[in-house]
N, C-alpha and C positions, 0 to 999 in steps of 0.2 A: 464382413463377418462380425457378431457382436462377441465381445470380448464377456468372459467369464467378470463378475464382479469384483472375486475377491483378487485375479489378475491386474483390473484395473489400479485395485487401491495401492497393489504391493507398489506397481510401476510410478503411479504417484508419490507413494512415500519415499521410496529411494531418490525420486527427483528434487522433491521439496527438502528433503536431509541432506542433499548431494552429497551421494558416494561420488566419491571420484574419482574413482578405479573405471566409473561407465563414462563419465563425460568426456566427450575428443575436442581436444582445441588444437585454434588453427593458426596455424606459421604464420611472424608477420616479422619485418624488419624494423618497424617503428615500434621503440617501446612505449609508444604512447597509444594502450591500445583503446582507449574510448576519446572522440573525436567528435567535433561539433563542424557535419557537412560545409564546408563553403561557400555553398550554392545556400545556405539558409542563413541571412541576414544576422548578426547577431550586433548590438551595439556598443562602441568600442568604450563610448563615453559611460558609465552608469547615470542610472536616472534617478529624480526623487521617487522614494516608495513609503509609506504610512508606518511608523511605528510600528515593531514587532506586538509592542505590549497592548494594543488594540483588538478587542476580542474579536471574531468573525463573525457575530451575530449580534450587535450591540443590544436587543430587544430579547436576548435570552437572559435571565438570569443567575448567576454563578448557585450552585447548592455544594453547602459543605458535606463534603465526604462521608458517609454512614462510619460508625464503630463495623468491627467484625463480627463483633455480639451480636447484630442486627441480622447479621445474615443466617442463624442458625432455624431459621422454624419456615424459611423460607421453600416454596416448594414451587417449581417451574415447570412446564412441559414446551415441546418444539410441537407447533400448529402446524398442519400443511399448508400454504396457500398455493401460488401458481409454480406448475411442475415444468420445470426446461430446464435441459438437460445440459450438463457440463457449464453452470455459470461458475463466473469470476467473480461477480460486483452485481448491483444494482443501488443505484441513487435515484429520489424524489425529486421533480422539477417542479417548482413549485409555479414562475409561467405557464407550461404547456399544461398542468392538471394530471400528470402523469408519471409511473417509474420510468426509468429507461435500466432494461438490466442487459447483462453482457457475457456472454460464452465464449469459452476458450477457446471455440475454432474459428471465431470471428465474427460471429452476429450479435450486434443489437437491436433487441427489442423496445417494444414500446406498450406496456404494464399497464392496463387501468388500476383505481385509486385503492378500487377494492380486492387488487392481487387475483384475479380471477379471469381476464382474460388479456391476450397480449397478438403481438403482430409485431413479424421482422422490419426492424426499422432500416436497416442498413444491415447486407451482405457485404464484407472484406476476405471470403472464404479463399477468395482466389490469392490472395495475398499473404495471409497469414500462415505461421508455420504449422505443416502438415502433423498432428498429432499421434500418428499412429507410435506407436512403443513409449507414450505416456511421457509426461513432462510437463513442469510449472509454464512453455512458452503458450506464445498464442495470444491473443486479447484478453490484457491484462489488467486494465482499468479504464475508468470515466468518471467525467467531472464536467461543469457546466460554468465554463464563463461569470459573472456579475455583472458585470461592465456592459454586456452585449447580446447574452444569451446564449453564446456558441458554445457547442458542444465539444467536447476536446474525449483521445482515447491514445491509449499506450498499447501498444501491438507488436510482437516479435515477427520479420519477415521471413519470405522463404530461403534467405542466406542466416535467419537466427539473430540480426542485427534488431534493434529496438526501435520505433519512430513514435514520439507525440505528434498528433494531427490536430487541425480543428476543422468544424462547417458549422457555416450555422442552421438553423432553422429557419425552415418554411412550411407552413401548412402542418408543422408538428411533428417533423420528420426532416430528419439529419438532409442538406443539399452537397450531393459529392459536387456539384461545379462551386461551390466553394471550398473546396476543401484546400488547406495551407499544413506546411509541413513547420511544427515549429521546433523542432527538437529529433534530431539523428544521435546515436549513440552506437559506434561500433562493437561487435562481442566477441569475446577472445573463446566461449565454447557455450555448451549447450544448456546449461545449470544458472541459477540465482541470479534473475531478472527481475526481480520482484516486480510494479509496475504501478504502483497505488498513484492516483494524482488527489491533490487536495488545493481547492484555491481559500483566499480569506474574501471578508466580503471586498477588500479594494482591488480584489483581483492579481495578488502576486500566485502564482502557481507553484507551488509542492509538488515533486518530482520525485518518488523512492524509486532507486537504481540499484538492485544487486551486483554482488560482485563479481560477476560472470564465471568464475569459476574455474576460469582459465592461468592462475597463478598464486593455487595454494594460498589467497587471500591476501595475498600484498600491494593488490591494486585499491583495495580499502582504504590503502598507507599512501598511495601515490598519487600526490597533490597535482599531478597535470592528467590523472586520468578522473573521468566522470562516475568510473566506478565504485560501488561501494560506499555510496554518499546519498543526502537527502540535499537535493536541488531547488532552490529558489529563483525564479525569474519571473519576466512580467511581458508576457505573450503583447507580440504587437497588435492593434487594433487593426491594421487598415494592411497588413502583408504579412509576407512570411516571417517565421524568426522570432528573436524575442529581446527584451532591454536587461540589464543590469540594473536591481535595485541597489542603489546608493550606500544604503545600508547591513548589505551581504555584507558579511563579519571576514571574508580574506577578500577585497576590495583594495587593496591598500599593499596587499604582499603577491609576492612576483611567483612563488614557491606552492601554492594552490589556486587553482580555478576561481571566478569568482564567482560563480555559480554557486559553489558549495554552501552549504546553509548548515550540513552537518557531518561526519563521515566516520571509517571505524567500523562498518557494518555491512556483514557476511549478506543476509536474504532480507531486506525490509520490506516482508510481505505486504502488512499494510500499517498503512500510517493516517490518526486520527489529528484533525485540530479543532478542539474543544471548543464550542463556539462561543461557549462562556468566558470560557477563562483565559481561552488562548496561549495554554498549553498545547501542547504536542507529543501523543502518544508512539512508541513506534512497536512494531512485535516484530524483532529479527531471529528467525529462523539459525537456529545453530545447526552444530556440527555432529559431533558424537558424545555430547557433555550436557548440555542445558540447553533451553530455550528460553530470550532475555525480552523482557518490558523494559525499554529505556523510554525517557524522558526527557522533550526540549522543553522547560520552564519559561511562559510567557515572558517575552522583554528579554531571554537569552539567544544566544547561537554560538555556533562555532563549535561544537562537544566533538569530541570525539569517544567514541564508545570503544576503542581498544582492539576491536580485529585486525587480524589474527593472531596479536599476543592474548588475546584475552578472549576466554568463553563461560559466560554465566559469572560465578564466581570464583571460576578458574585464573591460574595464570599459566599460559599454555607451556613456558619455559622456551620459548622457539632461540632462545641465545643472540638477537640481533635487535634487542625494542631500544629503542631510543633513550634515553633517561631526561631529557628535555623538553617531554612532551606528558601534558596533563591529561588524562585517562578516566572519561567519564564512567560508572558503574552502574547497570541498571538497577532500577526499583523492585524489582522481581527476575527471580528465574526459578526454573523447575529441572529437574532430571527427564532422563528420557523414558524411566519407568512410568513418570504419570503422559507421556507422549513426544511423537515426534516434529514434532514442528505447529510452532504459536500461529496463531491468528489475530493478529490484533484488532481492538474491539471499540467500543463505545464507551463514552460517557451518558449514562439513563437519565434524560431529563421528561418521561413521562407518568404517566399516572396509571396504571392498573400497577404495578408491582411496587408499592409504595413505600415498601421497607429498605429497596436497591437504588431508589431517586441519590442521585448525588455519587454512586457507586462506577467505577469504569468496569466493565463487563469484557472478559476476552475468552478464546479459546483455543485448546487444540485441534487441530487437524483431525483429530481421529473423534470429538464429539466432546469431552467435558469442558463444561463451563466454569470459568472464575470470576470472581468482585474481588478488586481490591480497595478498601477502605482507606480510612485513615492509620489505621493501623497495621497494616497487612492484607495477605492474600487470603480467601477462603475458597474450596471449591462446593458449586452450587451442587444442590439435589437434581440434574438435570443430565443427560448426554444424549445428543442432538444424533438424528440418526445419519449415517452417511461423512461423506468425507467433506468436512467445514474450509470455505472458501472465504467470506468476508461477512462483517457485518454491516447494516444497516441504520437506518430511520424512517419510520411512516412521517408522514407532516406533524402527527402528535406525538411526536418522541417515543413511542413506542420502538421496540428493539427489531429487527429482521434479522434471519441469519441464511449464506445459501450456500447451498451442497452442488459438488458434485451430479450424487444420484437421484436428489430430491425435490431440485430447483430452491425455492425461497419458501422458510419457515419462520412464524411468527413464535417470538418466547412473550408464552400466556400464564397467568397464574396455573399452579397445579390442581 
C-alpha cells in the first residue's frame, strides 16, 4: 500500500529527531553495547597511516571561504535529474565513468554521467531492514576504495544491527563473491545510526556511527562502545577486517577504542572531508534544541563535541559531565524553528555559482539551504523540494542533492 506523503515525512522526521518515547531497545547484559565481531580480523598491532594534515585530493585546490556579503544577491533553484525513490547518497566513480547512488531499502544503483539514466547495481533487499513505519535505518552510505577500487556500503540488518561490506568491481558492477565484512557494530534500539563513510585518498576510512539511541546518549560518552563516534581505520586489502592507523589519537590509552577518530555525537548524519583542505565537516542531528556543524580541523583529532551534556549551544545541565574533559563546540547551529534535523553538506569547488566557490553548503531535512562563510551562516534564496538526504559532487564540482521523494537534484543558478 502506498503510504500518504505527508505520512511518510511526519514518520521520517520523528526518526531523524529521535523521539524517544517510540524507540524500543533491547536487553543485554554486556554493557558494552557496540562490539567489533570476532569473526572479522581486526589488528592488534596499529599500522603506519599518512598524516592527517594531508589533503584528500592533492590536485584540488584550497579556496578561501567567501564573506557572507557575497551570499546576498545569490539566487538558486533545485534541478531535477534522475528520479529513484527513497535514496540515501549517491557518489561519482571516477574509474567506472559512473554515479553509483543508494536507497534506503537496500539497492544500489548504477547512474550515467548525465543523471538521466540508471540500472540496479546490487540488490541487499533481503538483508536490510524492513522499512515499513519509517526510520533513518536501511542502506545508509557508500564510498569507493583508492587503493583498489572496491566498493564499500554501511547497512542496518534485519536485527537493526549495522555492517560495513566491501566487493569489488567487475564489468562495472559491485561482485557479491567478493564481498568481505569489514566492520560489525551491534545496536542497542532502533534510532541514530547515521552511516556516512568517507575515505582520503591513502585509503584510511571514516566511519559516522550514531548513537543508537538506546541510552539516553551516554554511549557518546563511552570509550569502549563504538557508539556515537566518528571512526578511523584502514580496511584490509587482501581479507576481512580492518588495521589500526598508528596515528588514531586514543592509540596509546586503555579507556577509548582506538578506532575513534572523534566522539560526543548524537546522529552524524553526514560527514564531509574536504579534499582541499582536509578538514572535516560533520552535521549532527540534535535532539529537541539545535541542530550542530561541528568541525575536525585538518592535522587534528580526538574532539569531542559534548553529547549528551551538550546540544547546539546549550548545556543540557544533565548533573553527572566530567569536569576533566575538554568539550569541543560547533561552528554553527540553528533552532528547530528554521528545522529539524542537519544534513551535512559540501564544500563548492565548482564553476556555475561563482559567488559560493570556497562556501561549504549544507541543509535541513525539510529543504532550506545554508553557506557558511568566513564569517558566518547565511540561508540561501532556495528550498529544495522534498525530504533532503545527502549531498553530492558531479566530476566538476558541481553540487547534487537527493531526496527522499525526488531522487537526485542538481543546485543550478536561479
Amino acid at each position: 500500500m502506498r503510504r500518504d506523503p505527508y505520512v511518510v515525512y511526519l514518520l521520517v522526521v520523528l526518526a531523524l529527531v529521535g523521539g524517544l518515547a517510540w524507540i524500543q531497545t533491547r536487553s543485554t547484559d554486556d554493557p558494552t553495547i557496540a562490539t567489533v565481531d570476532e569473526a572479522i580480523p581486526t589488528s592488534v598491532n596499529p599500522v603506519e597511516a599518512p598524516p592527517a594534515t594531508e589533503p584528500a585530493a592533492p590536485g584540488r585546490e584550497a579556496i578561501a571561504m567567501p564573506p557572507m556579503s557575497q551570499f546576498e544577491s545569490i539566487e538558486l533553484q533545485a534541478e531535477q535529474a534522475v528520479n529513484i525513490g527513497r535514496l540515501t547518497g549517491i557518489v561519482w566513480n571516477d574509474d567506472e565513468g559512473a554515479y553509483f547512488a543508494i536507497s534506503q531499502d537496500g539497492r544500489v544503483y548504477r547512474v550515467d554521467r548525465e543523471l538521466t539514466e540508471f540500472e540496479v547495481a546490487l540488490d541487499l533487499t533481503a538483508e536490510t531492514t524492513e522499512l515499513e513505519g519509517g526510520s533513518e535505518r536501511g542502506l545508509l552510505g557508500i564510498a569507493f576504495d583508492p587503493r583498489d577500487g572496491r566498493m564499500f556500503i554501511y547497512f542496518t540488518d534485519r536485527g537493526d544491527d549495522t555492517h560495513v561490506v566491501s566487493m569489488m568491481m567487475t564489468e562495472g558492477l559491485p561482485d557479491v563473491a567478493t564481498r568481505r565484512e569489514v566492520l560489525f557494530v551491534e545496536q542497542p534500539g532502533l534510532g541514530h545510526k547515521a552511516g556516512d563513510l568517507q575515505f582520503d585518498a591513502e585509503g584510511n576510512l571514516f566511519v559516522a556511527v550514531g548513537d543508537g539511541g538506546g541510552s539516553q546518549g551516554y554511549d557518546a560518552q563511552d570509550g569502549s562502545s563504538l557508539l556515537g563516534k566518528i571512526l578511523r581505520i584502514v580496511p584490509h586489502l587482501d581479507a576481512e577486517g580492518y588495521d589500526i592507523p598508528a596515528d588514531n589519537p586514543f592509540v596509546e590509552r586503555t579507556d577509548i577504542r582506538d578506532e575513534v577518530w572523534a566522539m560526543g555525537l548524537r546522529n552524524p548524519w553526514q560527514i564531509t572531508l574536504d579534499e582541499a583542505t582536509g578538514d572535516m565537516y560533520i552535521g549532527d542531528v540534535g535532539e529537541s534544541d539545535a541542530e550542530e556543524l561541528d568541525v575536525i580541523p585538518a592535522g587534528t583529532s580526538g574532539q569531542n563535541f559534548g553529547w549528551p551534556w551538550f546540544e547546539g549551544a546549550r548545556d543540557r545541565q544533565l548533573g553527572d559531565r566530567p569536569d576533566d574533559v575538554e568539550f569541543t563546540r560547533p561552528v554553527h547551529w540553528y533552532p528547530h524553528t528554521l528545522g529539524p534535523a542537519v544534513i551535512g553538506g559540501r564544500t563548492y569547488y565548482g564553476t556555475e555559482l561563482a559567488d559560493l566557490r570556497g562556501a561549504y553548503l549544507f541543509a535541513d531535512m525539510t529543504g532550506p539551504v545554508f553557506a557558511l562563510g568566513q564569517d558566518g551562516v547565511a540561508r540561501l534564496d532556495i528550498t529544495v523540494p522534498g525530504i533532503v538526504t545527502t549531498f553530492a559532487e558531479t566530476p566538476d564540482g558541481e553540487l547534487l542533492v537527493t531526496t527522499l521523494e525526488n531522487g537526485v537534484m542538481r543546485l543550478v543558478p536561479g
